[in-house]
C-alpha positions in Angstrom: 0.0 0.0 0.0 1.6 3.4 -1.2 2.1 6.3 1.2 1.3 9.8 -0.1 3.7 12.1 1.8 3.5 15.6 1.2 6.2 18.3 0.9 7.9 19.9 4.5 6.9 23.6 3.6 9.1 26.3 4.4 8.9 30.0 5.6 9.9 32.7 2.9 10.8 35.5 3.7 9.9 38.5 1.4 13.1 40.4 0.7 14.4 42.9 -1.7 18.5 43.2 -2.5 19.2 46.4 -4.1 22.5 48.1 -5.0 22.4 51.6 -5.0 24.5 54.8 -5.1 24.5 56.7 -2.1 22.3 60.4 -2.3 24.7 63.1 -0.9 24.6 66.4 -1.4 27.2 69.5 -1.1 26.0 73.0 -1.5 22.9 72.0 -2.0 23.8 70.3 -5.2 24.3 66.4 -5.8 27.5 65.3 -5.5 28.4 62.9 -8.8 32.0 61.8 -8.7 33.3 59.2 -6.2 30.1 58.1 -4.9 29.6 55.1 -2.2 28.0 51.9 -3.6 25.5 51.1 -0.7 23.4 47.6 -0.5 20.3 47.9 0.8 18.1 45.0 2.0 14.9 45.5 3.1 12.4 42.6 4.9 9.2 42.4 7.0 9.2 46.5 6.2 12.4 46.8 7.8 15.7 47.6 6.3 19.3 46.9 6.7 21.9 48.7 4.4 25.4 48.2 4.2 28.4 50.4 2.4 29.9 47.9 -0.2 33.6 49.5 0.0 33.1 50.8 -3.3 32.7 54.3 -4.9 31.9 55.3 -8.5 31.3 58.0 -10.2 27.4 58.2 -11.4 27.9 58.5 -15.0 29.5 55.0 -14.4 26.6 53.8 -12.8 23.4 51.7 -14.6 21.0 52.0 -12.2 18.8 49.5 -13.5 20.8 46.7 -13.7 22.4 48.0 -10.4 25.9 47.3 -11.7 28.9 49.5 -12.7 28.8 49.9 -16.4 31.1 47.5 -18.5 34.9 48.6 -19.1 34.9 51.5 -16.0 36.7 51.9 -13.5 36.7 54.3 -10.2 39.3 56.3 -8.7 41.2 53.5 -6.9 41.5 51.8 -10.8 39.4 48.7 -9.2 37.6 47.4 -12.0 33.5 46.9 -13.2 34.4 43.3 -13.4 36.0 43.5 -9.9 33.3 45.6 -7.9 30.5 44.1 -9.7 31.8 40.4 -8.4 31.6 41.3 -5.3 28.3 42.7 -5.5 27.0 39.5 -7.0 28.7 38.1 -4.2 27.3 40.0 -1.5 23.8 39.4 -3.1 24.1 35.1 -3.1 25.4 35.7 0.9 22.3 37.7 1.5 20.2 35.3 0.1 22.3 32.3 1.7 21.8 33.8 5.1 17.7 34.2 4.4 17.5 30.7 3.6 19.2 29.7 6.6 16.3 31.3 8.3 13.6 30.1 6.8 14.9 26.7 7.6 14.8 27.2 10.8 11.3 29.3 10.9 12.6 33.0 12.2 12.5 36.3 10.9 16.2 37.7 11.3 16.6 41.0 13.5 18.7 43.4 11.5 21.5 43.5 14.2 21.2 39.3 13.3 21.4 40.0 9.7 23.8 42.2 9.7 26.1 40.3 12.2 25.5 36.8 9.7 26.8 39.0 7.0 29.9 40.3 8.5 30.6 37.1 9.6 30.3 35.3 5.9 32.0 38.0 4.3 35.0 38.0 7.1 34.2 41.4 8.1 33.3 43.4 11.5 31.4 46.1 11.9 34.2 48.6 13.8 35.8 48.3 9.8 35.5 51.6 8.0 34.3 50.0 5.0 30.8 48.6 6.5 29.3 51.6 8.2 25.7 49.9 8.4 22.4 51.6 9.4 19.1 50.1 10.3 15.9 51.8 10.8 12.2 50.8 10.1 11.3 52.9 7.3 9.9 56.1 8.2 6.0 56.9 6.2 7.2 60.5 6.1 10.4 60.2 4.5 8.7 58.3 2.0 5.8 59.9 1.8 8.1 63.2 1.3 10.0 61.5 -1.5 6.9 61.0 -3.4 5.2 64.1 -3.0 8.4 65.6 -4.3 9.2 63.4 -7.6 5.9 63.0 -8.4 5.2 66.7 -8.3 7.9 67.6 -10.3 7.4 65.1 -13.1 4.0 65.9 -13.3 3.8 69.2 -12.9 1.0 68.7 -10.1 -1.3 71.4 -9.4 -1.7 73.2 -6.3 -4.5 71.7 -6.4 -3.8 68.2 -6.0 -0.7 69.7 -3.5 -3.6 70.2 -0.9 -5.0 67.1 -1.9 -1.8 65.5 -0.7 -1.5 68.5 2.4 -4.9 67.2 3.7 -4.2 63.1 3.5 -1.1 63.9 5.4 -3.2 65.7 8.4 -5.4 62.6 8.1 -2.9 60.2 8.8 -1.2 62.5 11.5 -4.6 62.3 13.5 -4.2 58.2 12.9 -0.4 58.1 13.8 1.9 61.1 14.5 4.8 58.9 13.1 3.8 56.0 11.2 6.1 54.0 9.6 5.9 51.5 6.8 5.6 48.6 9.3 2.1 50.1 10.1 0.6 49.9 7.0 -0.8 46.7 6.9 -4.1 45.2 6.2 -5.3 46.1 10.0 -3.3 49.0 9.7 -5.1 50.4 7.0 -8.4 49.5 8.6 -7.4 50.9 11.5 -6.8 54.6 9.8 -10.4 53.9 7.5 -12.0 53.8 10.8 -10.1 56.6 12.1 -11.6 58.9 9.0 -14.9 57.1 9.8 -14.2 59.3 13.5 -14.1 62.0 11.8 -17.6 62.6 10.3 -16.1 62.6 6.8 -18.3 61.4 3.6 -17.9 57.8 3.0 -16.8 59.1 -0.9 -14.5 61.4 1.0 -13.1 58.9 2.9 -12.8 56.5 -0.5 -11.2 59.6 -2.2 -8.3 59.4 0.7 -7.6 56.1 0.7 -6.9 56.1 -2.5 -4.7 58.6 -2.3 -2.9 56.7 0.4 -2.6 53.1 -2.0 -1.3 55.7 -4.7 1.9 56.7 -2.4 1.6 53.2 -1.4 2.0 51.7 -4.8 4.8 54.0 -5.7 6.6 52.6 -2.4 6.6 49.4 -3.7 7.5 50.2 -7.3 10.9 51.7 -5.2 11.2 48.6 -3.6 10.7 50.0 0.0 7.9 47.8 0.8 7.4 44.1 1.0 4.0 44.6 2.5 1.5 44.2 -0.4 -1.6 44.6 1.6 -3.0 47.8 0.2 -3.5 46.2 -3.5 -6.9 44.7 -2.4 -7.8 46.4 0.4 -10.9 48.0 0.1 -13.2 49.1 2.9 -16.8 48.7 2.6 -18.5 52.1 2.6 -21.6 52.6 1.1 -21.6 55.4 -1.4 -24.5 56.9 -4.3 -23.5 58.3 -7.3 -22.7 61.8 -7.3 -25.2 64.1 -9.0 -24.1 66.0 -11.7 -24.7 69.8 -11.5 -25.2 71.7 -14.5 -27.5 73.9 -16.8 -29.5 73.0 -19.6 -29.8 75.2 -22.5 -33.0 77.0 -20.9 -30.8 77.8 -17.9 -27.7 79.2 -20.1 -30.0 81.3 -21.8 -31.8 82.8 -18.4 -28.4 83.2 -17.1 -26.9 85.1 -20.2 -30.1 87.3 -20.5 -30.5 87.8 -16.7 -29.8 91.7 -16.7 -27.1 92.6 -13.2 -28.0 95.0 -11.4 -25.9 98.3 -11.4 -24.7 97.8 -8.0 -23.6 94.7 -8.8 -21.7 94.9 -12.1 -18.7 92.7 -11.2 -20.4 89.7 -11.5 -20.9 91.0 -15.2 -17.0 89.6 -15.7 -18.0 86.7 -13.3 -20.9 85.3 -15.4 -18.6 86.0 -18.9 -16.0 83.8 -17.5 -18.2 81.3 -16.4 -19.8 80.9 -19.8 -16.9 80.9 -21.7 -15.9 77.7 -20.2 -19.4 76.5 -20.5 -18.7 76.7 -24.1 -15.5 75.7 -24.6 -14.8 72.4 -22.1 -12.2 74.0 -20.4 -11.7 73.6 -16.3 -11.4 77.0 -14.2 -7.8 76.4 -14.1 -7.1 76.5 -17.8 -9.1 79.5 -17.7 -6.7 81.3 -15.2 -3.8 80.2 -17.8 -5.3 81.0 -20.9 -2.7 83.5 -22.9 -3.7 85.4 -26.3 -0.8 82.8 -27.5 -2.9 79.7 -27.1 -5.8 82.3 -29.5 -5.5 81.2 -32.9 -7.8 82.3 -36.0 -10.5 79.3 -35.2 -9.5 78.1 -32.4 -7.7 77.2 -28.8 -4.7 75.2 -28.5 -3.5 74.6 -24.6 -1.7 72.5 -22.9 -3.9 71.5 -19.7 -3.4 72.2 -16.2 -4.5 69.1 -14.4 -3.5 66.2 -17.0 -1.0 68.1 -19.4 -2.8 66.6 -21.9 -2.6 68.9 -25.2 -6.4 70.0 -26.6 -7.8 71.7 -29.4 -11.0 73.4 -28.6 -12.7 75.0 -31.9 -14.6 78.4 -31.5 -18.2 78.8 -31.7 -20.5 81.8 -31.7 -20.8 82.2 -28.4 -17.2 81.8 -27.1 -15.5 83.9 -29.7 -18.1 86.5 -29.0 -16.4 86.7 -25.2 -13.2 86.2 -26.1 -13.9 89.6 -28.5 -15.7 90.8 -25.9 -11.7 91.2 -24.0 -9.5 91.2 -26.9 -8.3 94.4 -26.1 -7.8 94.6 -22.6 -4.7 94.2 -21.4 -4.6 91.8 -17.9 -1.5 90.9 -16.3 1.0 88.2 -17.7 -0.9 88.6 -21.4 -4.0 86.6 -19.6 -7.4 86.6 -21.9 -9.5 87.5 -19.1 -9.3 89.2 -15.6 -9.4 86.1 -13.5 -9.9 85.8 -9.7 -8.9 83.0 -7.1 -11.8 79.6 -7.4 -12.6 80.5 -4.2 -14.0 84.2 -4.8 -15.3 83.2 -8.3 -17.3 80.7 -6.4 -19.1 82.8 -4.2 -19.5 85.5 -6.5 -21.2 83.1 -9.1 -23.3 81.4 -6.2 -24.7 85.1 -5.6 -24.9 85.4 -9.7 -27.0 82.3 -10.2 -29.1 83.1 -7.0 -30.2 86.5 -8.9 -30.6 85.0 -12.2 -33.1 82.8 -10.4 -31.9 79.8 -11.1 -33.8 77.7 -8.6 -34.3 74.4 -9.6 -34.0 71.8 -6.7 -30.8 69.5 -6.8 -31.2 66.3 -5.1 -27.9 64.8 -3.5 -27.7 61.5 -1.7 -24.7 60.7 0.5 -23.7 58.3 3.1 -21.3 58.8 6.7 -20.6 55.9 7.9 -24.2 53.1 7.3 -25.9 56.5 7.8 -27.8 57.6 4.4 -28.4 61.5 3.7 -30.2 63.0 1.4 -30.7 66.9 0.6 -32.6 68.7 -1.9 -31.1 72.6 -2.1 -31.4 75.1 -5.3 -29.0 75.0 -7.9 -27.4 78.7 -7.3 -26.5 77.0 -3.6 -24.5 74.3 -5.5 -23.5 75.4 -8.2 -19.1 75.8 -8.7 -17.0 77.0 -11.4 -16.3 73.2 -12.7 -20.0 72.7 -13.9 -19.3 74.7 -16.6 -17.6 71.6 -18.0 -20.3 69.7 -17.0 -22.4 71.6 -18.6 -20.9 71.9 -21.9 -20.5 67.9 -21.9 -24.1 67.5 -20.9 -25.2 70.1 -23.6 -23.1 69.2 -26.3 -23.9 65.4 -26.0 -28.2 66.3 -25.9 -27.0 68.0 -29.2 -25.9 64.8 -30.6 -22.2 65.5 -30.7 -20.8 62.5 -30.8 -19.3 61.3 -27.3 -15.6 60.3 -29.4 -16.0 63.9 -30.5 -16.6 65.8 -27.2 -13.9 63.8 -25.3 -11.1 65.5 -28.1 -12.5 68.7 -26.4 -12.2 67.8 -23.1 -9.7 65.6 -23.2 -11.1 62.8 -21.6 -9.3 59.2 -22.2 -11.7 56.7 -22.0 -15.8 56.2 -21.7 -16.1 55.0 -18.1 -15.9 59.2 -17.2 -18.1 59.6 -19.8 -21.1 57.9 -18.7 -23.0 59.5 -16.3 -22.8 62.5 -19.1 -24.3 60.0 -21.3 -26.6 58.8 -19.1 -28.1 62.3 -18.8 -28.2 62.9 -22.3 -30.4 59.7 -22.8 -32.8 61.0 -20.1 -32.9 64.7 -22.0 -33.0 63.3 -25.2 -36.3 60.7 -23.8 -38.2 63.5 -22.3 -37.7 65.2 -25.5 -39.4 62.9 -27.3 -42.2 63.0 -25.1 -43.7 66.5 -26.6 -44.2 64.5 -29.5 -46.9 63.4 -27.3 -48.9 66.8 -27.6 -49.1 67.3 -31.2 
């Protein structure tokens, strides 16, 4: 009679090996010639890096095969084929030294690691050439690192800067000084219920901790993070589909014909900016931007603010009848039009909508917590400078502009933002057809 026997199974360890140059700076510049090759090894969100003994200059380096580049050599005329040797040797010991471990079912310390290290490689740690350090990697630092390269390569926004400002006080009222080790799966449901504390909207609370698995992600693209709990955590919170706030073509033309009042005559430059975007796509932002350089015969031509995405917006009647209306004036930096902060242009265009009468009731549902609220206000109390955008989608579709053709305008990349536009535009376009009904 055969015995089935099955497999011992072992413990492994999540690790990452990486060879890097060391970031040092002098004079506030980055120092480039001579630079220490460190090793870096990080486990169970801790890290353990070591100096190799080797510098080299940066152009020398190939940081993504984490190697000194074929035929170089540094200052000591040690060559690639010599330092990268040992680098592949260092690597096997690491690895040696984990499996070791997981035989016998523990999770190294660092001091541990880094004494089974020296040991294999016949060093001690009073040599010069091993200067180790160990920390558990601190959230900020990270956090700090991405904030600043993602920024820069993407030209963020301040915008999405606060974004960013206000997760950070978020987590701070979670954990003053969270490191990585804290962001695991009850970690993160941990700081969900902390938001939960703070009578937040359950989309608001969605909106942040995705903003969190976004910095989280890039961590682990980096390698500084072994923990891949965030990629499926997602907290149940019940949310309803956010209503979409704009004006129908009845309500652009009460709002164009509304006549302001003579004490009032700023909000005369408040509406004209307002429907310039609701004819032309373009965000608030891209308003505040918008140079008689991007003005051509027929047509805009800008580079967005939010996605750096490069649009095309043709001119209609009404737009190029605005953008006369202010050819001539001369506003600071060459600008088209004399624009105010979103906040101000906000309020003034609540107060402009509330005297244009624009009253129809806006129904919004939202949930905090398991708790389900609804509210039912007029649209000049809801109304912002970003349904212009909406409206010109919502218009322009109920036209029968082709959706493929309206994206090109507002530079939307693929359908799934499209469809609650569409959606409306199917209810318009069905109660449309209704007044056939009274022929």
């Amino acid at each position: 009679m055969g015995v089935n026997f099955q497999a011992p199974r072992f413990m492994n360890i999540k690790r990452n090996v990486i060879f890097a140059l060391e970031s040092r700076k002098k004079n506030g510049k980055p120092i480039v010639d001579n630079v220490p090759i460190r090793m870096r090894v990080i486990y169970n969100n801790k890290r353990v890096e070591f100096t190799t003994g080797y510098r080299i200059d940066v152009s020398k380096w190939d940081s993504d095969k984490q190697r000194v580049r074929n035929g170089c050599t540094n200052r000591l005329k040690q060559s690639s084929s010599e330092i990268n040797s040992d680098l592949s040797d260092y690597f096997s010991e690491i690895q040696k030294i984990f499996k070791e471990f997981e035989l016998r079912e523990e999770i190294p310390s660092p001091t541990q690691l880094r004494e089974a290290f020296n040991l294999a490689i016949k060093k001690t740690e009073s040599e010069e050439n091993f200067n180790q350090e160990e920390q558990l990697l601190s959230f900020w630092k990270i956090f700090n690192e991405f904030v600043s390269e993602n920024s820069k390569r993407n030209n963020w926004a301040n915008g999405t800067l606060q974004k960013f400002n206000a997760l950070k006080k978020h987590i701070e009222r979670w954990k003053s000084n969270p490191t990585m080790d804290d962001f695991t799966e009850k970690g993160l449901s941990d700081f969900a219920d902390t938001l939960l504390k703070q009578d937040l909207k359950n989309s608001t609370i969605d909106k942040q901790i995705g903003l969190l698995k976004w910095v989280l992600r890039w961590s682990a693209s980096k390698n500084l993070t072994s923990d891949n709990a965030f990629i499926n955590f997602k907290p149940k919170l019940k949310t309803a589909r956010k209503t979409v706030v704009f004006l129908d073509a009845q309500e652009l033309k009460q709002l164009t014909d509304f006549e302001i009042p003579e004490d009032k005559k700023y909000l005369e430059k408040v509406r004209d900016i307002f429907l310039f975007c609701c004819y032309t796509s373009l965000r608030y932002s891209d308003v505040c931007n918008l140079c008689h350089s991007n003005i051509k015969d027929s047509y805009i031509e800008i580079v967005t603010v939010k996605t750096n995405d490069r649009i095309v917006i043709e001119f209609n009647d009404k737009s190029k009848a605005i953008y006369y209306k202010y050819k001539d004036f001369h506003f600071e930096g060459k600008k088209v039009f004399p624009v105010i902060s979103n906040q101000k242009m906000n309020d003034y265009l609540k107060d402009l909508a509330e005297l244009a009468g624009l009253n129809n009731p806006v129904h919004q549902t939202y949930y905090k917590g398991s708790e389900r609220i609804e509210t039912i206000l007029p649209k000049y109390a809801v109304i912002s400078t970003h349904d212009a955008r909406r409206t010109f989608i919502c218009n322009a579709l109920s036209l029968g502009i082709p959706a493929n053709v309206v994206m090109k305008w507002t530079g939307h990349s693929d359908y799934k933002a499209m469809k609650p536009y569409i959606d409306i535009a199917d209810d318009i376009k069905a109660s449309a057809m209704s007044k056939f009904n009274q022929l």
